[in-house]
VOLO-289155 format. One record per residue (C-alpha): residue in three letters; x, y, z. Coordinates in steps of 0.02 Angstrom, whole numbers, padded with zeros to 5 digits, m for minus. Layout:
BEGIN
   resn     east    north       up
    ALA        X        Y        Z
...
//
This chain:
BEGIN
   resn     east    north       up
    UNK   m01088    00206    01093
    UNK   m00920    00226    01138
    UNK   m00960    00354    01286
    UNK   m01074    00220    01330
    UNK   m00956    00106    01354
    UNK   m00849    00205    01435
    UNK   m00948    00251    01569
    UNK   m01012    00078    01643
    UNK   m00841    00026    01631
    UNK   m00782    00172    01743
    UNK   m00970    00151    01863
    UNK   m00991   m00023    01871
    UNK   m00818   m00082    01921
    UNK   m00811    00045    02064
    UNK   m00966    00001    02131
    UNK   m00935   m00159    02126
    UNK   m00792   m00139    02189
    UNK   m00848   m00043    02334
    UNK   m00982   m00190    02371
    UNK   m00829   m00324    02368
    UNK   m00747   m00229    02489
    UNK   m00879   m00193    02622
    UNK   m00954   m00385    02606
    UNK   m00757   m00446    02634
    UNK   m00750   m00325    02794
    UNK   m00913   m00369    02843
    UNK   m00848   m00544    02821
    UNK   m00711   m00531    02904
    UNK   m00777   m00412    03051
    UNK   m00903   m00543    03082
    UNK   m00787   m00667    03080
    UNK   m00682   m00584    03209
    UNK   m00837   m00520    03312
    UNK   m00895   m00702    03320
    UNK   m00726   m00784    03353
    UNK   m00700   m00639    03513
    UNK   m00873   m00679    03583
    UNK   m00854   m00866    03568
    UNK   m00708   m00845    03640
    UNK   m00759   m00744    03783
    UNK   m00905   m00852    03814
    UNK   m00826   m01003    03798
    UNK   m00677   m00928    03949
    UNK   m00859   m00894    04036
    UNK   m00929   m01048    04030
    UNK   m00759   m01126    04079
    UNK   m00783   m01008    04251
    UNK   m00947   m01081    04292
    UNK   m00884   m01252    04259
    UNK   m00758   m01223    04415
    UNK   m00887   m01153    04525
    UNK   m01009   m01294    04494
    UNK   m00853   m01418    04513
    UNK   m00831   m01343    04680
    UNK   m01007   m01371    04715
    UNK   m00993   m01556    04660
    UNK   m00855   m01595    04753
    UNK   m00925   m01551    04913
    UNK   m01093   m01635    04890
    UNK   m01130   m01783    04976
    UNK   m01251   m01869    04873
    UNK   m01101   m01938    04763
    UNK   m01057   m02036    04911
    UNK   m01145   m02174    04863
    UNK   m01244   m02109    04740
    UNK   m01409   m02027    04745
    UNK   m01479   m01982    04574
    UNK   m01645   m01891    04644
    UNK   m01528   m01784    04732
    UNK   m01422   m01756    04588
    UNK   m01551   m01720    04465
    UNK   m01605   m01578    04627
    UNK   m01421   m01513    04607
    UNK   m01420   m01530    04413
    UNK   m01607   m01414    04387
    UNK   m01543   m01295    04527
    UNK   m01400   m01251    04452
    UNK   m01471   m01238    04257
    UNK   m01582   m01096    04355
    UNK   m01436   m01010    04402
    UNK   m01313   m01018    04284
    UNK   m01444   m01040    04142
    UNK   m01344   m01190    04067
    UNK   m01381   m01359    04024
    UNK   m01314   m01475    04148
    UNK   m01266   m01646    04126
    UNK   m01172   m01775    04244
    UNK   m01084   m01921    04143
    UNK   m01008   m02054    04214
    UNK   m00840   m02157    04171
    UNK   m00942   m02268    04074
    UNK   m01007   m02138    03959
    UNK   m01165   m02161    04026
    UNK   m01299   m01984    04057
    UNK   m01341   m01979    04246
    UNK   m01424   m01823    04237
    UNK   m01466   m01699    04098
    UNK   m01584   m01530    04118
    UNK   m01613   m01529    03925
    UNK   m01657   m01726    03888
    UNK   m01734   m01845    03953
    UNK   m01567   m01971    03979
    UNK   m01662   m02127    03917
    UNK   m01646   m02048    03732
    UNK   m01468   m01975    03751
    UNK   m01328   m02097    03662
    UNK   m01157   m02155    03787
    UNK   m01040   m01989    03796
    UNK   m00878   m02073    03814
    UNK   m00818   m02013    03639
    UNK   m00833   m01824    03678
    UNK   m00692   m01751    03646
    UNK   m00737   m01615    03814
    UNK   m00789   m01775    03918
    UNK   m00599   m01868    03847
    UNK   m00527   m01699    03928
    UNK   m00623   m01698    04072
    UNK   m00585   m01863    04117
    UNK   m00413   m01828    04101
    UNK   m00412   m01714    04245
    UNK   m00435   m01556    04152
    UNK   m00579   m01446    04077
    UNK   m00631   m01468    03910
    UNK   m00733   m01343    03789
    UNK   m00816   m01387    03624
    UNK   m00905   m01279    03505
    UNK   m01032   m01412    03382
    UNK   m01187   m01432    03322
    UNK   m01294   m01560    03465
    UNK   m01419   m01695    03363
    UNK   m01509   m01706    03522
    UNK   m01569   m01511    03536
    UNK   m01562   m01485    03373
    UNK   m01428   m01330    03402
    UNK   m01260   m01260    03389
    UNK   m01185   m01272    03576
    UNK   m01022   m01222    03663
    UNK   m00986   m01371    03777
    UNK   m00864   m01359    03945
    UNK   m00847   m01523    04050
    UNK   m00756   m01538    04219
    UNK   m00696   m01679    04311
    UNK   m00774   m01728    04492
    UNK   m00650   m01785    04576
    UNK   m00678   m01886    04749
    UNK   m00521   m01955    04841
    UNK   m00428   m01919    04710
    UNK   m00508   m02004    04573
    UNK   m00623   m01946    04452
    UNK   m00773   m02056    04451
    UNK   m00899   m01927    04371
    UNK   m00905   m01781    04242
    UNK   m01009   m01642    04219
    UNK   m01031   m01546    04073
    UNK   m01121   m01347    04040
    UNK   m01179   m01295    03888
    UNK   m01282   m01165    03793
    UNK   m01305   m01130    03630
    UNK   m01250   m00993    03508
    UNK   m01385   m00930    03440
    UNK   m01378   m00776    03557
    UNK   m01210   m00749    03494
    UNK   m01274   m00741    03336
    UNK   m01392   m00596    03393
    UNK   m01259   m00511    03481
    UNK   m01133   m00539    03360
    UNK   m01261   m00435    03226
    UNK   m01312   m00299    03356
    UNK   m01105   m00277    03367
    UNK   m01109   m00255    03167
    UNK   m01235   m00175    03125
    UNK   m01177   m00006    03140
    UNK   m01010   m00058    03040
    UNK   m01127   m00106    02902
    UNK   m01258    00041    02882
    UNK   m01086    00162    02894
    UNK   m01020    00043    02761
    UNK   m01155    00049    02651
    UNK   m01172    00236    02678
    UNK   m01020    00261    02612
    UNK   m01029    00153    02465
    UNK   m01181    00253    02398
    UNK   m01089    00409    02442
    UNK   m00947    00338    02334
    UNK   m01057    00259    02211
    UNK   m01143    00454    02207
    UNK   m00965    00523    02167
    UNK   m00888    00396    02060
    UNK   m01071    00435    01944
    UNK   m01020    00596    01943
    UNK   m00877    00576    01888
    UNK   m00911    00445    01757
    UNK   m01051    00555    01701
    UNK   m00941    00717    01671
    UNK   m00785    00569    01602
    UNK   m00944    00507    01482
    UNK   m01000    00684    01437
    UNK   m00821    00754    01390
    UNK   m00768    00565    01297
    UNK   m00926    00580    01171
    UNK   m00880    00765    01146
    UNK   m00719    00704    01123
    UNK   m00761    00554    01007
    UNK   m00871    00662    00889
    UNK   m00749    00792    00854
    UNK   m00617    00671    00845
    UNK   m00723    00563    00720
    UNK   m00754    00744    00621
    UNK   m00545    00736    00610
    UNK   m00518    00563    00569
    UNK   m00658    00616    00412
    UNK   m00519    00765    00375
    UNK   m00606    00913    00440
    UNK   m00439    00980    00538
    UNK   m00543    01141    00552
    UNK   m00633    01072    00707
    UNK   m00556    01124    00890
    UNK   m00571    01013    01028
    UNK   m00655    01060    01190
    UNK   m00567    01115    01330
    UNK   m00603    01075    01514
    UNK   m00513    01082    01682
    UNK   m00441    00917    01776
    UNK   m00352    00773    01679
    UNK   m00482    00778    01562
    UNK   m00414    00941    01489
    UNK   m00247    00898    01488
    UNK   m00308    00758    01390
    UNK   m00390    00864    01265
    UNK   m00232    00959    01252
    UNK   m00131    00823    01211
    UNK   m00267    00787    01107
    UNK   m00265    00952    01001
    UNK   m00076    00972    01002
    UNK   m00070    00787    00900
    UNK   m00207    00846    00802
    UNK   m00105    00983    00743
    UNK    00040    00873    00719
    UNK   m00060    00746    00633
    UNK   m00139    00880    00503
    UNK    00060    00958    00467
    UNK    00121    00786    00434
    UNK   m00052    00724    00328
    UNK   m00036    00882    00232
    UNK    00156    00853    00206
    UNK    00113    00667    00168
    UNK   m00015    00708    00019
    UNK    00092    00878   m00038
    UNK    00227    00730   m00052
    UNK    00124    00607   m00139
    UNK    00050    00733   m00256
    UNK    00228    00776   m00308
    UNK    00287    00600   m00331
    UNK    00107    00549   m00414
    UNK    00147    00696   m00525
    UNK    00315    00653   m00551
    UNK    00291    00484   m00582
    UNK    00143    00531   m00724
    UNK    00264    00650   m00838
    UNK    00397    00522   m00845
    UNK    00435    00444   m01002
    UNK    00506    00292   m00904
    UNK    00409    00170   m00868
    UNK    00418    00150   m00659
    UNK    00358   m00014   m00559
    UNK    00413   m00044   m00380
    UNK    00360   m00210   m00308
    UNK    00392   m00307   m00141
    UNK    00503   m00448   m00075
    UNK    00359   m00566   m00125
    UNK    00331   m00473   m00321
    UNK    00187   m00385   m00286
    UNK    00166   m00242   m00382
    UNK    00151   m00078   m00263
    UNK    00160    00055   m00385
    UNK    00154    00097   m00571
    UNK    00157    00245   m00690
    UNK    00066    00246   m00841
    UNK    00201    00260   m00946
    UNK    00250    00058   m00890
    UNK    00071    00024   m00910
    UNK    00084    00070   m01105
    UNK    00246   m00011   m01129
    UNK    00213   m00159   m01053
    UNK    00019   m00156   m01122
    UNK   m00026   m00198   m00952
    UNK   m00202   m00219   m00896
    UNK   m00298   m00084   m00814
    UNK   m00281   m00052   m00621
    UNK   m00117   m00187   m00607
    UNK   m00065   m00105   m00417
    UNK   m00087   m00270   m00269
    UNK   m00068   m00392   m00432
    UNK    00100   m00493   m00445
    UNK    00235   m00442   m00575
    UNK    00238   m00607   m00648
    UNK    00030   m00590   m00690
    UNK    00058   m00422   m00737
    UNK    00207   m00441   m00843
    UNK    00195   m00578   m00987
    UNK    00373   m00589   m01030
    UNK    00459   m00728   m00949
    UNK    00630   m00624   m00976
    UNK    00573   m00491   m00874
    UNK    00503   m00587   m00742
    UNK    00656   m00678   m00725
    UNK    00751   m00504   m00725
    UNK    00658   m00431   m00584
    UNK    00666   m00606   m00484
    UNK    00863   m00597   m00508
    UNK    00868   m00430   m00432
    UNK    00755   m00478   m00277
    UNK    00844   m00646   m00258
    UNK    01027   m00564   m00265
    UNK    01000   m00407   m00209
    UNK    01082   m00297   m00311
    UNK    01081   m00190   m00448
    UNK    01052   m00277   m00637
    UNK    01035   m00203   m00817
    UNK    00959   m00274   m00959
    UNK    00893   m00269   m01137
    UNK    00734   m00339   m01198
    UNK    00657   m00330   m01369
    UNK    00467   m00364   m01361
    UNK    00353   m00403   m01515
    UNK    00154   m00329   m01494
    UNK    00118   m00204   m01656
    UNK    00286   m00191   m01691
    UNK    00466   m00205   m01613
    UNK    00496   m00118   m01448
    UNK    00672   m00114   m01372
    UNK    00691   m00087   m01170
    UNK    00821   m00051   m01066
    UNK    00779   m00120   m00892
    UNK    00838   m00078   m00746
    UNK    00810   m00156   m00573
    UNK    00886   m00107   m00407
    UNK    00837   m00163   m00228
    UNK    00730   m00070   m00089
    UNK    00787   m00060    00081
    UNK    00704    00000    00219
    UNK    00834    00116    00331
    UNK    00879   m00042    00451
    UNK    00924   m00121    00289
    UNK    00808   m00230    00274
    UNK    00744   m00268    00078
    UNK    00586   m00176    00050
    UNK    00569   m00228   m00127
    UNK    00657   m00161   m00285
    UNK    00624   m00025   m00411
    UNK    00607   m00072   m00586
    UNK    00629    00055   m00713
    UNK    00589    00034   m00916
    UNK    00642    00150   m01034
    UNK    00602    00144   m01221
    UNK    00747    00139   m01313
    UNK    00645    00102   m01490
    UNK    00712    00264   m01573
    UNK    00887    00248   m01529
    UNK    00903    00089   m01591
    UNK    00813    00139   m01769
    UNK    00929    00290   m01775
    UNK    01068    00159   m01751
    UNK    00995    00045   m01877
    UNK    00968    00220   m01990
    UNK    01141    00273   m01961
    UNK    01247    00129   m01999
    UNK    01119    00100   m02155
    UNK    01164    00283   m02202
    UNK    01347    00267   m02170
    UNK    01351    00104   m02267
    UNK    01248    00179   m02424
    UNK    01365    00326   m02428
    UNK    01506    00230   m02417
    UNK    01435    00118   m02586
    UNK    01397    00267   m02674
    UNK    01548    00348   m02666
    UNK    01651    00191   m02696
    UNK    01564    00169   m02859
    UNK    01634    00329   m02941
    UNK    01775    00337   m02860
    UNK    01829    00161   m02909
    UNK    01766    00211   m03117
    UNK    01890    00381   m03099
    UNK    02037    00284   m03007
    UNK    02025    00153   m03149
    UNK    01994    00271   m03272
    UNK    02162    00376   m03175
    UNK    02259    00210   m03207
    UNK    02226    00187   m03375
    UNK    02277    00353   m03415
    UNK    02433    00349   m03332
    UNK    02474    00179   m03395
    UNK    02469    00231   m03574
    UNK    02320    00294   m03633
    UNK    02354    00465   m03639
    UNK    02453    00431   m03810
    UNK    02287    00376   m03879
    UNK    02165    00516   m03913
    UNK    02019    00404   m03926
    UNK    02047    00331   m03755
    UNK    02114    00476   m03683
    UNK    01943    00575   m03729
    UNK    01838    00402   m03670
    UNK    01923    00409   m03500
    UNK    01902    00576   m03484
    UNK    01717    00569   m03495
    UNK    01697    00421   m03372
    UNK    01800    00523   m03233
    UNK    01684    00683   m03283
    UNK    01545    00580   m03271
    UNK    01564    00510   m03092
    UNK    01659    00650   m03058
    UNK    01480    00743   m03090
    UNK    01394    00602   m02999
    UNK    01498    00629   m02827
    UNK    01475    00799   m02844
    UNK    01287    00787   m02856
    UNK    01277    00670   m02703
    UNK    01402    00772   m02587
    UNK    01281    00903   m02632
    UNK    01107    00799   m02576
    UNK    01205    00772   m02425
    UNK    01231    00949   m02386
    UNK    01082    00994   m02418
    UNK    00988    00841   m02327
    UNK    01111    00895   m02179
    UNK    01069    01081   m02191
    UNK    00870    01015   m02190
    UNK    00881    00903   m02036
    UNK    00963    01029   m01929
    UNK    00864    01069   m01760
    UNK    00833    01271   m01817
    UNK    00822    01211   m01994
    UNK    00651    01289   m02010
    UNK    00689    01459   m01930
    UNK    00814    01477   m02075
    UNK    00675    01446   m02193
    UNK    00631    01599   m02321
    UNK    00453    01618   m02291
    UNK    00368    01735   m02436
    UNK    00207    01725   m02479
    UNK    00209    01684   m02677
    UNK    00121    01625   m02832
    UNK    00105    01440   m02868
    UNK    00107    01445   m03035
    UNK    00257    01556   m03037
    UNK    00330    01423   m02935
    UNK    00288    01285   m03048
    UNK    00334    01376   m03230
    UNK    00517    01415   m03134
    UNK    00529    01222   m03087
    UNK    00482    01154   m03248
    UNK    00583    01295   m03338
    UNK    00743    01219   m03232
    UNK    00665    01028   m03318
    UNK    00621    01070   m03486
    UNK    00804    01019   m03553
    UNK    00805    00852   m03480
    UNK    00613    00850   m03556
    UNK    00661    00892   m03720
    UNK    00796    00780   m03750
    UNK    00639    00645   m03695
    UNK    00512    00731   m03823
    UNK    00425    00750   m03650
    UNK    00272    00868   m03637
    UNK    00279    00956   m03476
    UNK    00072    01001   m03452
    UNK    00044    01116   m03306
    UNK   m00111    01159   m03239
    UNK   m00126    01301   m03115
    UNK   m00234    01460   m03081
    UNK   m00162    01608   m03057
    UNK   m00246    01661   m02888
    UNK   m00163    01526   m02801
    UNK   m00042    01592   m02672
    UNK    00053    01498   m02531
    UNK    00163    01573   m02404
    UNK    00324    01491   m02447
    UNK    00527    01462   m02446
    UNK    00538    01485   m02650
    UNK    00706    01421   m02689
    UNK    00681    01253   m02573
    UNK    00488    01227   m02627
    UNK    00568    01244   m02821
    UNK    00707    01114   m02771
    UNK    00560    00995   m02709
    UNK    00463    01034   m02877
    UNK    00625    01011   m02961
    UNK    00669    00844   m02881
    UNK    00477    00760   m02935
    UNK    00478    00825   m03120
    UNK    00652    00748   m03155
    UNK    00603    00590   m03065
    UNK    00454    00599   m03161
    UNK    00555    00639   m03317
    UNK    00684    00487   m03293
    UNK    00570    00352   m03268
    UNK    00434    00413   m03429
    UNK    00438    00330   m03592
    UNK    00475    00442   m03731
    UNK    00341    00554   m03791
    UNK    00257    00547   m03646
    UNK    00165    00695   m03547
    UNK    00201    00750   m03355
    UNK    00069    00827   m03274
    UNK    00104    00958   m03144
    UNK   m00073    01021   m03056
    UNK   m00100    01129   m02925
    UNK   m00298    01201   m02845
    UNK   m00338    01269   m02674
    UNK   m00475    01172   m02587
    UNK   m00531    01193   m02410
    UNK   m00402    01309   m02370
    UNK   m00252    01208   m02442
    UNK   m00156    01203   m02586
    UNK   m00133    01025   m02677
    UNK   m00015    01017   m02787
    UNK    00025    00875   m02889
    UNK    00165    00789   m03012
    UNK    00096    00623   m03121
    UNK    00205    00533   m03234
    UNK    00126    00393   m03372
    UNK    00291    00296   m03334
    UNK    00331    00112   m03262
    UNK    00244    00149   m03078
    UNK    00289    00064   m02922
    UNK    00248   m00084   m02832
    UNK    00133   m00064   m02677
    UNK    00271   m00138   m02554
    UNK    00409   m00015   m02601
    UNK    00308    00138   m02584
    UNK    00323    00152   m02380
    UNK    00506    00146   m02409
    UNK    00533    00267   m02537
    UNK    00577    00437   m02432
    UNK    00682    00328   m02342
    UNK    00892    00403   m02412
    UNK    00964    00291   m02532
    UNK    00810    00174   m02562
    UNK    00786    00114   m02745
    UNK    00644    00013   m02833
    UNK    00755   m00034   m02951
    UNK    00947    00000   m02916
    UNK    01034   m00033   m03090
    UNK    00891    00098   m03169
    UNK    00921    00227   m03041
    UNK    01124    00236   m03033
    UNK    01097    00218   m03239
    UNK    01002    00348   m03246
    UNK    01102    00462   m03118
    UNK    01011    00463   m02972
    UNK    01080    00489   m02803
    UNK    00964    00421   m02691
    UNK    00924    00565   m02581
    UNK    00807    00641   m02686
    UNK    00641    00609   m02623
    UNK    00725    00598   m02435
    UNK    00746    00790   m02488
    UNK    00573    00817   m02547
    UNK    00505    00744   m02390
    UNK    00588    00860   m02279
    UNK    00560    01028   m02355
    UNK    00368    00983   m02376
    UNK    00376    00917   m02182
    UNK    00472    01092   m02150
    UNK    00327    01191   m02245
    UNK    00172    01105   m02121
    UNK    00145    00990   m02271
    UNK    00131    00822   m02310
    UNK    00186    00720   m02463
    UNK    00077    00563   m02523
    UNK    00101    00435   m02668
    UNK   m00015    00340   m02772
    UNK    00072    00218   m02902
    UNK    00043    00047   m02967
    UNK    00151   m00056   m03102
    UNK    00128    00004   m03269
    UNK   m00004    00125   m03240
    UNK    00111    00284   m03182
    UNK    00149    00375   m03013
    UNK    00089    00520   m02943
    UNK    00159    00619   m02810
    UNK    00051    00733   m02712
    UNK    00094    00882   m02587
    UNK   m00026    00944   m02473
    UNK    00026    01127   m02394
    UNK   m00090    01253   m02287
    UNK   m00130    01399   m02351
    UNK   m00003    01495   m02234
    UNK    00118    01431   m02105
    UNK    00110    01513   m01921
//
């Protein structure tokens, strides 16, 4: 279509181009043709008009008058000249005419020739005559006799021979002209042919590129038409380098911007979003497919949208904090900075979210933790400072008081021990290679279990507690012993403390579908459903006064949690008030 195209606008506008030229040189060769003969003729006519005036002047039938005579003269001289003739007197009035009869001709004073003529000089006119129906050339002369001028005469023919002449002058200007205009129109088709041939090649291979097939090669040809194509192939080659570097680029930046954990949104000047990772389409639980969409329809917060207006409007580099509330709390740290172009122009600005959820939990967990360890400690410490004081202020001479003190300050003294040593060992637990440093053994379960509950069975006794275990013998489990017995260890005392007296804990363990399940149930008080998600969490009671009176630390079951986590297993709890607790670990049968 486009070769098409191409080629009547390269034909047609030569041709007619060619045409417009040879009719405006006809035109004007014509013009100048005519203009020379009229010219020429009219000089002519101008000659005869003396000779007849001669003629005239010497007659002798204008003195007087004889108009027989003068029509004689006026026919006689039409035959030899082979002009009209007419005589017109000062009056305006036709004497004699070879052409009309003079009873139909109109008064001739207002001739412009005649005016002249009459003025002593000879006149010529070239206009169309109403009374032959004709273009004529027109030449008057004066007669004069004794020195006025008492008659005019006037010769005239008409121009249709110069017409005929005129053509036979230009007609071999025109056939050359028109030759040549085929011969050019017969060139300038070639040429738009071969143009229209090497164009559609052209077009179709370039139409194969702009589809990315850079594999196809241009053809070559001679004349501008090949430079052209080389041009053509040297920008193809430039275009396919740069394309290739353009999607090598993108590709890195898509992939980039997919394996970031920050969340990545860069808009324009008017907040229209250009780009987005998914990572910022999860945190901001934006809809699907949010790229040409404006930040403000994307983005529900009206914090952040005034954030990222700020750092359009002021151009500059901001820093913020957000908390947002969908399933559950989500802290941000948002960046914005501007976009320029390298004129400096503002493009738009980059806004980058980053999740900051954990650190602030950890820094929640940490000052919890630091507070909790610093309460207690305090306890103890303030019962054997007191305890210290009272000694030194004078109980020491009382035996009584002196053993009574003493037992408070090896009591806490027992209980700070206990909890420097949860700490060390929670510590040890939570370090990064903690698990490398793990014993693995493959060992018997129930060997496990009887060592736990052997560690127990004082505490147990002193309850007239029944420690019931239930455990084949064929039940191995590839294992850290001494931290899987400080687990077990942890769960039958808690089990112990919170049982009534002569009550039984049950300690269970089966393999089933290639674990091991292994579980400690107490008959005791139980726990309420709403503390149970909090109890691994370090230094978390149910009931505070119970635990610290019955010696607990707090980082018991923060301990258990770990170890189990460390062993590929998972810990579960099923309680209720008054009805018990059971704790439940779940382990696989070997731990790659």
């Amino acid at each position: 279509m486009f070769g098409k195209r191409l080629f009547w606008q390269i034909f047609a506008p030569f041709v007619l181009i060619y045409a417009f030229s040879l009719i405006v040189f006809l035109q004007f060769y014509s013009g100048a043709m005519e203009e020379f003969y009229l010219n020429h003729l009219e000089m002519d006519l101008k000659v005869r008009a003396k000779l007849v005036q001669m003629k005239l002047e010497n007659a002798k039938f204008l003195k007087p008058l004889n108009r027989r005579k003068l029509d004689e003269f006026c026919k006689k001289m039409n035959e030899l000249t082979s002009c009209r003739i007419s005589v017109i007197d000062r009056g305006g009035k036709v004497l004699c005419d070879t052409a009309v009869n003079t009873e139909y001709l109109v008064n001739h004073a207002g001739r412009p020739e005649i005016k002249e003529a009459y003025n002593g000089n000879v006149g010529s006119r070239i206009r169309f005559s109403s009374s032959v129906n004709r273009q004529m050339i027109y030449a008057a002369a004066p007669v004069r006799i004794n020195g006025r001028i008492p008659y005019v005469f006037r010769l005239s023919i008409p121009t249709r021979e110069s017409n005929l002449i005129i053509w036979l002058a230009t007609r071999p200007v025109f056939f050359f002209s028109l030759l040549a205009i085929v011969l050019a129109g017969i060139v300038t088709l070639f040429v738009a042919v071969r143009m229209n041939r090497v164009v559609n090649e052209l077009q179709g291979e370039a139409n194969k590129i702009a589809e990315g097939d850079f594999s196809r090669k241009l053809p070559l040809s001679e004349g501008p038409a090949g430079e052209l194509t080389r041009s053509l192939s040297i920008m193809t080659e430039s275009l396919k380098s740069l394309l290739l570097d353009t999607i090598h680029r993108k590709n890195e930046s898509d992939a980039i911007l997919a394996t970031m954990s920050d969340g990545i949104i860069a808009i324009d000047p008017e907040a229209t979003i250009l780009n987005i990772n998914e990572a910022a389409v999860s945190l901001l639980h934006a809809p699907v497919n949010p790229v040409g969409r404006t930040f403000h329809e994307v983005v529900r917060n009206s914090g952040i949208q005034d954030f990222a207006d700020n750092v359009l409007k002021n151009q500059k580099s901001l820093c913020e904090e957000f908390i947002l509330y969908k399933d559950a709390e989500l802290y941000l740290r948002i960046s914005g900075s501007p976009l320029r172009n390298f004129d400096g122009s503002l493009l738009g600005a980059l806004i980058v979210l980053t999740d900051i959820t954990e650190i602030r939990k950890l820094e929640n967990l940490r000052r919890d933790f630091v507070a909790n360890v610093s309460h207690e400690i305090r306890t103890p410490l303030t019962a054997i400072l007191g305890s210290v004081e009272s000694l030194e202020e004078g109980a020491l001479e009382d035996p009584r008081m002196t053993q009574r003190f003493m037992g408070i300050i090896k009591k806490h003294g027992a209980r700070l021990n206990a909890l420097v040593e949860d700490l060390l060992c929670l510590s040890a637990i939570e370090k990064e290679n903690a698990q490398e440093e793990f014993a693995l053994s493959e060992a018997a379960m129930s060997d496990v279990i009887n060592s736990a509950a052997e560690l127990c069975r004082h505490k147990s006794s002193t309850k007239n507690i029944d420690l019931k275990i239930d455990c084949p013998g064929d039940v191995n489990v590839k294992l850290d012993r001494h931290r899987f017995e400080q687990v077990l260890v942890n769960l039958i005392d808690n089990a112990i403390k919170y049982s009534n007296e002569n009550d039984v804990v049950e300690i269970n363990a089966e393999e089933k579908d290639n674990k091991v399940f292994i579980s400690v149930k107490d008959h005791g008080c139980g726990i309420a459903k709403e503390h149970i998600k909090r109890l691994f969490e370090r230094f978390y009671r149910v009931d505070k006064a119970r635990s610290r009176k019955l010696g607990g630390t707090g980082l018991g079951l923060a301990i258990v949690k770990h170890i189990v986590q460390m062993h590929n297993g998972k810990i579960m709890v099923d309680s209720a008030p008054g009805k018990g607790t059971t704790f439940t670990i779940v382990l696989p049968q070997g731990i790659e």
